[in-house]
C-alpha positions in Angstrom: 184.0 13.5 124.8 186.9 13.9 122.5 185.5 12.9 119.0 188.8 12.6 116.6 189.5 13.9 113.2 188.1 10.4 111.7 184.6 10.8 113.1 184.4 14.6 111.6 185.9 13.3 108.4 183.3 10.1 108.2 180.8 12.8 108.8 181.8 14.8 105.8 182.1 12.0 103.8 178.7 10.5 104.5 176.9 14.2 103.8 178.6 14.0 100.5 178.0 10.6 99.7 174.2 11.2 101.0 173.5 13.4 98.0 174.9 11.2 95.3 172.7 8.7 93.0 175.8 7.1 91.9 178.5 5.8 94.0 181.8 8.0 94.4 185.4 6.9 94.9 188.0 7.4 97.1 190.0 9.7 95.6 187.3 11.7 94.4 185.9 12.1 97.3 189.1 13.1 99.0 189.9 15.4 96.6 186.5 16.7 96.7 186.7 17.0 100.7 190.4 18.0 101.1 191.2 14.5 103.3 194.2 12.2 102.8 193.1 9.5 100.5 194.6 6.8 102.9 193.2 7.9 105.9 189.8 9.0 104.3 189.9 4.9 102.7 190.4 3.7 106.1 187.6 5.6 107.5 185.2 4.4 104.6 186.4 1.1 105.1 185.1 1.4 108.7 181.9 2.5 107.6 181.1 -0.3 105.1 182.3 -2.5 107.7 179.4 -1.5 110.3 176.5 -1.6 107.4 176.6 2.7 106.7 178.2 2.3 103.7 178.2 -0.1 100.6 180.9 -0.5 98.6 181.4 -1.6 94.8 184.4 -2.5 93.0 185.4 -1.8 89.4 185.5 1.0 87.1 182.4 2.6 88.1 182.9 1.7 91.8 183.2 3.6 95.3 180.8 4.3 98.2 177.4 4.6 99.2 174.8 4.8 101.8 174.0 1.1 103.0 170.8 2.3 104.9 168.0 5.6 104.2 169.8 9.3 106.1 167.0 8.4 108.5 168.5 5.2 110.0 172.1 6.7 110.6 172.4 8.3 113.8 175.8 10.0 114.6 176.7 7.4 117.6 176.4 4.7 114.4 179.3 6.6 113.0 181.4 7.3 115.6 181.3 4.2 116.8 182.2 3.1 113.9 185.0 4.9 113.3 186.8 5.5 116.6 188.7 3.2 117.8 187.9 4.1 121.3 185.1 4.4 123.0 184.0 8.0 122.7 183.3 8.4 126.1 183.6 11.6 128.7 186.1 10.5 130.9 187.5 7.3 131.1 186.2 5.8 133.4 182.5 5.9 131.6 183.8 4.0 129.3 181.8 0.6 128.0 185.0 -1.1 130.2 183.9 0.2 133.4 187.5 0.1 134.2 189.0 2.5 136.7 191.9 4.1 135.5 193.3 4.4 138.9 191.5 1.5 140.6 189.4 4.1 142.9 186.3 2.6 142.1 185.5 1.8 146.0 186.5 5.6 146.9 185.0 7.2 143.4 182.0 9.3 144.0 182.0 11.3 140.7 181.6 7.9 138.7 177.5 8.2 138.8 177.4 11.4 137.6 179.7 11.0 135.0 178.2 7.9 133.5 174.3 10.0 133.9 176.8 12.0 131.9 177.9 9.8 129.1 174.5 7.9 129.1 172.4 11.4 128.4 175.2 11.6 125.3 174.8 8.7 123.9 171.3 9.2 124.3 171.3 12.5 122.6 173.6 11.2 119.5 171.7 8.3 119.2 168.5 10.3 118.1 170.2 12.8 115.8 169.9 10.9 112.6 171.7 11.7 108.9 168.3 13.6 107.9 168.2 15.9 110.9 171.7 17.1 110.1 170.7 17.0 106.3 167.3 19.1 106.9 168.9 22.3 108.4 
């Protein structure tokens, strides 16, 4: 699974954001996390868009969590961040799409997907407060 600098990033940001009563902005948080403000904006943009993140407008405006650290799992934030399915292989993508249309001949497909199913299983159970607890 090849997880891209926006899913570590939206990680980073959410931790921070998790521990704030009052929301934060963009650029402070970017400063505060050493990320390009444009790219850490389109990330937290992502975010609110899939319900993790609220966001509030005006002077006192910025980010924060949409849901409790118990409700977030980290396949609810890379999903929403990555604009790929972050799959295994290829081919265990949601698609089901055979890069090299071998899907007749393909015996390592089932064991891949038992693959990628057992990952998403095991990020789908690892919430914002497990992380947040250790």
């Amino acid at each position: 699974m090849l997880l891209t600098k926006a899913s570590e990033y939206a990680l980073l940001s959410i931790l921070c954001i998790s521990d704030r009563k009052e929301p934060i902005d963009v650029e402070n948080l970017s400063v505060r996390l050493v990320i390009s403000r444009s790219f850490l904006a389109k990330i937290l943009q992502k975010l609110t868009k899939a319900g993790i993140l609220k966001s509030f407008k005006g002077v006192k405006g910025g980010f924060m969590l949409a849901k409790g650290i118990g409700e977030i799992t980290m396949l609810d934030i890379i999903k929403a961040v990555e604009d790929n399915p972050a799959t295994v292989f290829e081919c265990t993508s949601d698609s089901g799409i055979c890069p090299g249309n071998r899907v007749a001949a393909c015996s390592i497909w089932p064991t891949l997907n038992k693959l990628q199913v057992k990952i998403d299983d095991f990020l789908s159970k690892i919430t914002l407060q497990d992380i947040l607890v250790k």
